[in-house]
C-alpha positions, 0 to 999 in steps of 0.5 A, spaced: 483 708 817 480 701 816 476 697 821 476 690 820 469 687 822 467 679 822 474 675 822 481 679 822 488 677 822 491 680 829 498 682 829 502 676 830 498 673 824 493 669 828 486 669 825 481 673 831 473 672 831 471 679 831 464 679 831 463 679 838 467 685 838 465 693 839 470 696 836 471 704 836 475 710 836 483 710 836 490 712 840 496 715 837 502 716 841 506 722 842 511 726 846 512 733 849 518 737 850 520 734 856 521 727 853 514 724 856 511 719 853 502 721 851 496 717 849 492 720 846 485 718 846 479 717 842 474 713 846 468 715 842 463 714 847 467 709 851 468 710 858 476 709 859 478 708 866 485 704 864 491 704 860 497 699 860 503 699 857 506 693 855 513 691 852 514 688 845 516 682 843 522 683 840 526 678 844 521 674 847 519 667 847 511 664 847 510 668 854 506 673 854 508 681 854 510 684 860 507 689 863 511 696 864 506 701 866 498 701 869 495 707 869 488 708 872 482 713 875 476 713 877 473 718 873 472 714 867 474 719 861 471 719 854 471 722 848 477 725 846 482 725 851 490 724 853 494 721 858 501 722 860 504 715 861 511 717 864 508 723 869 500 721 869 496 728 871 489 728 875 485 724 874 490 719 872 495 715 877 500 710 876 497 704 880 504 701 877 509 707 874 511 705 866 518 703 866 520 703 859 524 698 856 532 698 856 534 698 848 529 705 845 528 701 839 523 696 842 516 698 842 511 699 848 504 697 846 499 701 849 491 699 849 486 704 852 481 699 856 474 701 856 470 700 863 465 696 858 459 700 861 456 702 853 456 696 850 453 689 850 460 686 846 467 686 848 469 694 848 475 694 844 479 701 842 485 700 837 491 700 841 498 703 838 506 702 840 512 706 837 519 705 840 522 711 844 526 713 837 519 713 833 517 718 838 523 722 839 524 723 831 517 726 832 516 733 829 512 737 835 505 736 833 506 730 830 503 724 832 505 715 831 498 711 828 498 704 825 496 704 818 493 697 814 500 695 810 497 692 804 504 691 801 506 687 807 510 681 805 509 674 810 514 675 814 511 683 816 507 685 821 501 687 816 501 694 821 506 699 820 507 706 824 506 713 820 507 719 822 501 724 822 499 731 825 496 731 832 489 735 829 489 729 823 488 724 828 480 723 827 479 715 829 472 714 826 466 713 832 459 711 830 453 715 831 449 715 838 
């Protein structure tokens, strides 16, 4: 996994100052057997007590994403962990239930929010995003990342989904 410090070039191609930046952990989505769409978390030593789900930008303009989902608890989770978005569990709740977008091949981008009570910076965990036929396409066990795509011509996002397995999902977390 790369981790870019210092300036980075966020995915819509903009350059983003990361220096302010605590950057740690990772997500990989998944799905069970009842077609349920799962995060799971690496929060490291993060304490996570939000995850939004936003819809891609496939046919949108300049507006911002819209929001499809909002799923809170108030027992903040660390290390790793997973959060059921379509049918959240204990601790977990839907304070806004995900609707998925209408055509299964937009993606839905998900980001774990830290609390940001471990960190003088901005807390920040890798978010992720699949389609629902990414994740339908999964083998069981199977989980989506993004990679860095160093072949990625101008017109390409610079991330790309791979599939791994769920065991190989390792986001790097720092030293305590």
């Amino acid at each position: 996994m790369v981790v870019l410090t210092g300036v980075a070039a966020g995915a819509c191609g903009n350059l983003v100052d990361t220096s302010n930046y605590d950057t740690r952990g990772g997500l990989a989505l998944g799905m069970n057997g009842a077609g349920e769409i799962i995060a799971h978390v690496e929060a490291c030593q993060f304490r996570v007590d939000e995850v939004r789900v936003v819809q891609g930008r496939e046919l949108l303009g300049g507006e911002p994403n819209p929001r499809l989902g909002l799923l809170v608890t108030d027992q903040p989770q660390t290390g790793r962990f997973e959060v059921n978005l379509s049918n959240p569990r204990a601790p977990w709740r839907a304070e806004q239930p995900l609707t998925e977008p209408p055509d299964p091949e937009h993606i839905v981008i998900v980001d774990a929010m830290p609390d940001g009570s471990t960190s003088p910076k901005i807390e920040g965990i890798r978010q992720e995003s699949a389609s629902r036929v990414e994740l339908e396409a999964l083998a069981p066990g199977e989980v989506i990342v993004s990679e860095w795509n160093p072949d990625a011509g101008p017109s390409e996002s610079p991330l790309r989904n791979v599939r791994i397995r769920l065991e190989d999902f390792h986001p790097e977390c720092p030293a305590e």
